[in-house]
C-alpha positions as a printed NumPy array, in Angstrom:
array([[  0.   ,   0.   ,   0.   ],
       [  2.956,   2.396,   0.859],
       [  4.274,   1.96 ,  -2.298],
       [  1.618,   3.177,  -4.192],
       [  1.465,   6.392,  -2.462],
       [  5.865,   6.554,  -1.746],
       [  6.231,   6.552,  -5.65 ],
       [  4.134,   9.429,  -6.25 ],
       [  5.629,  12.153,  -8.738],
       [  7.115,  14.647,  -6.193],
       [  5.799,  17.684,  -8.522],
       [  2.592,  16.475,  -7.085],
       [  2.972,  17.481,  -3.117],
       [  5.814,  20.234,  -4.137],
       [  3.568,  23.544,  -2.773],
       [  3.548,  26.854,  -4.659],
       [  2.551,  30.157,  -3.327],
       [  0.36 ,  32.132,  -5.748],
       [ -0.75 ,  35.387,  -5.437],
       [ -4.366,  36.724,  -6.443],
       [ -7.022,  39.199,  -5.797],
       [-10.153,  38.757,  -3.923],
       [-12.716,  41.189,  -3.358],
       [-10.154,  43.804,  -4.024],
       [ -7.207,  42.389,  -1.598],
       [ -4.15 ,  41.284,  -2.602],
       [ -3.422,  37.843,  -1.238],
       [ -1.752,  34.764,  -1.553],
       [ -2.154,  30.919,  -1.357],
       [  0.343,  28.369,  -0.714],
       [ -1.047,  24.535,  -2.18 ],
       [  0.697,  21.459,  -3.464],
       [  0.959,  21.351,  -7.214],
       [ -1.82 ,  18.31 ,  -6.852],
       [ -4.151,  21.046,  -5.632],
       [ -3.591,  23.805,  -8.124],
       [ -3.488,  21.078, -10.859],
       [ -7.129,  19.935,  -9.517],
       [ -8.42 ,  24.151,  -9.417],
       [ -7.695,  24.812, -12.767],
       [ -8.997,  21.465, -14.169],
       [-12.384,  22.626, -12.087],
       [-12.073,  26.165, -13.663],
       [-11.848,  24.497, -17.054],
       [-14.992,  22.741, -16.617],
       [-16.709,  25.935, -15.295],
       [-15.155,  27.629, -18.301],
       [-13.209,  29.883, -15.838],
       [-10.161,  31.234, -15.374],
       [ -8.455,  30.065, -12.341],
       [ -8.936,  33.689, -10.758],
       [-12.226,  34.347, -11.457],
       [-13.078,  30.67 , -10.562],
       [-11.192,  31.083,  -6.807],
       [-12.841,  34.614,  -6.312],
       [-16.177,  33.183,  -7.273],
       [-15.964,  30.724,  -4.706],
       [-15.237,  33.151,  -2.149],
       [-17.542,  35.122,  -2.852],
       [-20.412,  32.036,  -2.418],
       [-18.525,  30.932,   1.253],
       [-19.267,  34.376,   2.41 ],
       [-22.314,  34.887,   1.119],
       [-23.379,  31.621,   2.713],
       [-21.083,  31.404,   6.213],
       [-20.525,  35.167,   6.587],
       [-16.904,  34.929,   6.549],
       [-14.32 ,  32.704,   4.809],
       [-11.75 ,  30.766,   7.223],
       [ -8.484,  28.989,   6.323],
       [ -9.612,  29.719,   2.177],
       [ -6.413,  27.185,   1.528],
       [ -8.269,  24.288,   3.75 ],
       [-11.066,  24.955,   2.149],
       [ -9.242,  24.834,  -1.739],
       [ -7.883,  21.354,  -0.939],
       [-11.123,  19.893,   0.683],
       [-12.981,  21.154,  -2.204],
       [-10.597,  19.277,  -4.665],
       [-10.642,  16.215,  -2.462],
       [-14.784,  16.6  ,  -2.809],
       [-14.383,  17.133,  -6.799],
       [-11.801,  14.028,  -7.171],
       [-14.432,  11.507,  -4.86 ],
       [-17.321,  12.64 ,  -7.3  ],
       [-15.459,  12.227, -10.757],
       [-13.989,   8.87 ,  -9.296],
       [-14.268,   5.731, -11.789],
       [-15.372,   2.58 , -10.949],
       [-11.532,   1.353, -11.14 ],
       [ -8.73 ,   3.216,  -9.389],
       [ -5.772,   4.68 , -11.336],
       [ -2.833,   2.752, -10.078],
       [ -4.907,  -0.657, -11.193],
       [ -5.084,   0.34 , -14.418],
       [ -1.39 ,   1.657, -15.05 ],
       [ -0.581,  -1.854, -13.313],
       [ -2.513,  -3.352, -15.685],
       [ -0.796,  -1.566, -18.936],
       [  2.326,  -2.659, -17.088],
       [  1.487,  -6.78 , -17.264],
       [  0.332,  -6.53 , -20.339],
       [  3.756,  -4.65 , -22.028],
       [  5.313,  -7.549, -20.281],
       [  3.234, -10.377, -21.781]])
């Protein structure tokens, strides 16, 4: 089991600071590359940019909670949420082991 996860790419969990503007503020965000990778593919689908995507987002957490805590927690739990919807019936790492066997057959 460790293995799957140990022989990750490291691009994946190397963080990146980006800055932005929200409701008129400069500020910025520090996420894993996994994370950012996972925003933009969400802002694609919205047929966003990543900006207007993140700011849009913000905007809906305060309109709905009144005030927007640890925006960064709530990035990465929101791409955890998107990746558990869009998940196919069989994970990843079985298929790529699969293509693997069968090169070697």
């Amino acid at each position: 089991m460790c293995h799957l996860f140990a022989h990750q790419p490291q691009r994946d969990y190397e963080s990146q600071t980006r800055s932005l503007r929200i409701g008129g503020h400069c500020t910025s965000i520090r996420l894993e590359m996994s994370f950012w990778d996972t925003l933009e593919e969400i802002a694609a689908k919205e047929g966003m940019s990543l900006a207007k995507f993140l700011t849009t987002l913000h905007n809906e957490v305060l309109d709905h909670h009144g005030e927007v805590n640890n925006f960064a927690s709530l990035l990465r739990c929101s791409c955890l949420i998107y990746r558990s919807r869009n998940a196919v019936a069989v994970p990843e790492f079985h298929r790529n082991e699969a293509a693997i066997l069968d090169a070697a057959e």
